[in-house]
C-alpha positions as CSV (number, residue, x, y, z in Angstrom):
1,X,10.7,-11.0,25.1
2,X,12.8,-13.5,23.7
3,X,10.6,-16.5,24.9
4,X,7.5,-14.7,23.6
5,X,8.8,-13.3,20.3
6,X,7.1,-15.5,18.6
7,X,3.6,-14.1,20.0
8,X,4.5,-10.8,19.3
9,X,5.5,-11.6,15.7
10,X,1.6,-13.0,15.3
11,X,0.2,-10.8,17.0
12,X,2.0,-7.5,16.3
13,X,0.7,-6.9,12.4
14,X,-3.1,-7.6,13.1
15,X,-3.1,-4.9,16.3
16,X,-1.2,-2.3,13.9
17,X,-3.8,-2.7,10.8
18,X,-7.0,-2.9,13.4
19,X,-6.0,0.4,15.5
20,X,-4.4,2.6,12.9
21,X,-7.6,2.6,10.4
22,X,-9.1,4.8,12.6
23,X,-6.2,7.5,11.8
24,X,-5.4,9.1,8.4
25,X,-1.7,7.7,8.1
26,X,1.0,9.8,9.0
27,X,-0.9,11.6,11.7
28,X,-1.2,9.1,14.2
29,X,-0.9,10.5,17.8
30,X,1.9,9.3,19.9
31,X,-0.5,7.5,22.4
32,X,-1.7,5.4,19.8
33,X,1.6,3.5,19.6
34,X,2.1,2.9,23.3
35,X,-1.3,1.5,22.8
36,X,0.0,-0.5,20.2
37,X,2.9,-2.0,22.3
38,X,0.2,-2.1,25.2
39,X,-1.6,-4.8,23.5
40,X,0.8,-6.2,21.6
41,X,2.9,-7.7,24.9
42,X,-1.0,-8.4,26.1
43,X,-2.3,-11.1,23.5
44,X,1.2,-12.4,23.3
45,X,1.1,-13.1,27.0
46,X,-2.2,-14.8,26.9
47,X,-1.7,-16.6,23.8
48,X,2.1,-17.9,25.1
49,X,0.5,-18.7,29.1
50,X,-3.2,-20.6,28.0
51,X,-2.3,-21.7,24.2
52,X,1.2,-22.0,23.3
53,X,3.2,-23.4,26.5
54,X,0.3,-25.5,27.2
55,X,0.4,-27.5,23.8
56,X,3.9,-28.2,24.2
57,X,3.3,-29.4,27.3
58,X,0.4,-31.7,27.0
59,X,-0.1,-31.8,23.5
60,X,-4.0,-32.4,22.2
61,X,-4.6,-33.2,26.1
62,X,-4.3,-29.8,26.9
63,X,-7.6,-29.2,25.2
64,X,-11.3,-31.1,26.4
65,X,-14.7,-31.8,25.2
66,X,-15.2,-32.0,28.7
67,X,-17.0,-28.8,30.7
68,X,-15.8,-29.9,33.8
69,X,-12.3,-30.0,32.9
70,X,-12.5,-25.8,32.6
71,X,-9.4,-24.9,31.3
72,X,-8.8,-27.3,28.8
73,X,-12.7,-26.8,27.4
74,X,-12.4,-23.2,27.5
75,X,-8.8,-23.2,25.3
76,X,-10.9,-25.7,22.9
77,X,-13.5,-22.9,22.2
78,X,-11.1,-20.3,22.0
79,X,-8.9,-21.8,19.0
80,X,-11.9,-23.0,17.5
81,X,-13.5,-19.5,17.8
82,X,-10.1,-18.2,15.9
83,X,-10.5,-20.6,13.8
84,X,-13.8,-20.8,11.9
85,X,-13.0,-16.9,11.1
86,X,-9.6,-18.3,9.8
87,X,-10.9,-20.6,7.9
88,X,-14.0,-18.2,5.7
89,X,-11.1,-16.2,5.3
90,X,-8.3,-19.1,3.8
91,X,-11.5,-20.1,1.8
92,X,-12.3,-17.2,0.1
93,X,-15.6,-16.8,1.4
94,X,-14.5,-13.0,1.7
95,X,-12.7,-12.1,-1.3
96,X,-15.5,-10.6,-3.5
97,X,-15.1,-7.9,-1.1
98,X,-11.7,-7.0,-2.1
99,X,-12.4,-7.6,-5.6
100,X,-15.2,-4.6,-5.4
101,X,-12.3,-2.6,-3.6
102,X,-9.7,-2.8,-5.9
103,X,-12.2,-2.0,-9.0
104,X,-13.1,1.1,-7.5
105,X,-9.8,1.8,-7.4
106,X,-8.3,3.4,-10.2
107,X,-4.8,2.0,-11.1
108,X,-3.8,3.8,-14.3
109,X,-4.5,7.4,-16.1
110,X,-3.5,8.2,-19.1
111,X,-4.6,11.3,-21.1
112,X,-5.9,11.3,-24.3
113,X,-3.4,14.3,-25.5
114,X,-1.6,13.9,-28.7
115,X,2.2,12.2,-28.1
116,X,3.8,14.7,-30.1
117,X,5.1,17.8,-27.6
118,X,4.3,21.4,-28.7
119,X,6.1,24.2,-29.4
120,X,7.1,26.0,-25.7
121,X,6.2,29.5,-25.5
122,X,9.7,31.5,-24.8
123,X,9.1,33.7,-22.1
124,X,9.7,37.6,-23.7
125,X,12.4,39.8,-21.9
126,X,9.4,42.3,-20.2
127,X,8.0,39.1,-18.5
128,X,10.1,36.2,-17.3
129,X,6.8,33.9,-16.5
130,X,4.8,31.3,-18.6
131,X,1.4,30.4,-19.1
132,X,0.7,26.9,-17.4
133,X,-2.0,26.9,-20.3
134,X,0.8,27.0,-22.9
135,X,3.3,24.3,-21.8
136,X,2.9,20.7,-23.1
137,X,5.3,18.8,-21.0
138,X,5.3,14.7,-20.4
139,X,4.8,13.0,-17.4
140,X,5.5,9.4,-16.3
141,X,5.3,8.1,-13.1
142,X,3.7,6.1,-10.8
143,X,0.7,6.0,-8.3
144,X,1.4,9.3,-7.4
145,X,0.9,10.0,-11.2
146,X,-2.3,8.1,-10.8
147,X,-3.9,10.2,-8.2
148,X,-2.7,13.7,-9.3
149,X,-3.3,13.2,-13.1
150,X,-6.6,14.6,-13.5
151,X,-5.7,17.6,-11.1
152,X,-2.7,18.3,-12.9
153,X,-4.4,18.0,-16.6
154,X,-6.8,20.9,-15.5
155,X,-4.1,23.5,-14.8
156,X,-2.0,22.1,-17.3
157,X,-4.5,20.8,-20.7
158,X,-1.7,20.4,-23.1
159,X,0.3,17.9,-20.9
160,X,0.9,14.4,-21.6
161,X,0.4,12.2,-18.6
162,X,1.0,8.4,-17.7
163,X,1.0,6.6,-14.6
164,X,0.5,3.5,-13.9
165,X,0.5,2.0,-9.7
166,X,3.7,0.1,-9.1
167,X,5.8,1.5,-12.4
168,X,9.4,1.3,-11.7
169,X,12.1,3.9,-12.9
170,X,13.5,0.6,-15.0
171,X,10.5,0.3,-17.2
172,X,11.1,4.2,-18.7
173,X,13.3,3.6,-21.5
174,X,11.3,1.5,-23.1
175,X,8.2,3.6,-22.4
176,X,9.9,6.5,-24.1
177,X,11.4,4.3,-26.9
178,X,8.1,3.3,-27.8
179,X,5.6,5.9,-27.4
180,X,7.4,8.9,-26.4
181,X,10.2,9.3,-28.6
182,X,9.3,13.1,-29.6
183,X,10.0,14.4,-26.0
184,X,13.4,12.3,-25.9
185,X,15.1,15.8,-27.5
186,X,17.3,18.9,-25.5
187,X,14.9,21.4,-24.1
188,X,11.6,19.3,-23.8
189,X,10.2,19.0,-20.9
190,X,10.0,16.0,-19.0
191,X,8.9,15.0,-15.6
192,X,9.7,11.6,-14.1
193,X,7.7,10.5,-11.0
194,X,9.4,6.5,-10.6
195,X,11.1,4.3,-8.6
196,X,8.3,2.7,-6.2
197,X,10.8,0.9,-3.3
198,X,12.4,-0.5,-6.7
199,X,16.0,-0.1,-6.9
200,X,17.4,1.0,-10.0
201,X,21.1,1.3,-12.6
202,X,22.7,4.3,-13.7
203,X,21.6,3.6,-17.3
């Protein structure tokens, strides 16, 4: 393992990202990641026995224009198979396609209700619960913000919700300073979705 770590560090990403799109994430069957191993220790072993010892070896004569010299041609096609796809993709030929992906992808939602929290409704002693309907509490979070806003806006209309994808739990005070400094008051209710993999200070 140690002489082919180098393999399996190449060759262990593009396996993971080709076999797990056919699985919704988080419920990936067990097999899959033997499979994953499987093929992992596989390509690293070709690629380390016919590509990688042979070049530091032999050098450029380890490969051949040559048909006759078998091997040698056969390891010229190979990397030059791997590499015209390497090289449409390094170019950019390809990017227009993620460009179309990320604009259908919504990275921000923020409602148009006013920033000014209402009155809560307190809950009379013959019933203890509150009308979602009534409540007009502010949210701030992250991409989790993003993908729940509109779903959350329909049970709750009166609530004030921002996210934003990658908003980190440091970038809140000034949030609030600026454009929420109504709900910063005892007994207001306020929800805070942050910290994506961002680590953050007591203040």
């Amino acid at each position: 393992i140690g002489k082919r770590s180098y393999s399996l560090y190449l060759w262990h990403y593009p396996v993971i990202v080709l076999l797990h799109r056919h699985f919704v994430a988080g419920q990936i069957p067990s097999y899959v990641y033997v499979i994953d191993i499987v093929l992992m220790f596989l390509f690293a072993e070709l690629s380390y026995r016919f590509i990688e010892n042979p070049i530091r070896k032999k050098g450029f004569r380890a490969f051949s224009f040559k048909p006759t010299h078998v091997q040698h041609f056969v390891r010229l096609a190979l990397v030059v198979i791997l590499a015209i796809p390497s090289l449409l993709f390094l170019s950019g030929q390809f990017d227009a396609l993620g460009k179309a992906h990320s604009d259908q992808k919504q990275t921000e939602f923020q409602n148009q209700t006013a920033k000014k929290p209402k009155a809560e409704p307190t809950p009379t002693p013959e019933s203890s619960k509150v009308d979602a309907k009534q409540l007009s509490p502010l949210l701030i979070g992250d991409s989790v913000m993003v993908d729940i806003g509109n779903v959350f806006q329909k049970e709750v209309p009166n609530a004030t919700i921002d996210g934003k994808v990658g908003r980190q739990l440091s970038e809140a005070n000034a949030l609030i300073t600026s454009q929420y400094q109504s709900f910063a008051q005892p007994k207001k209710d306020v929800v805070m979705q942050l910290g994506t993999n961002g680590a953050f200070t007591e203040d």
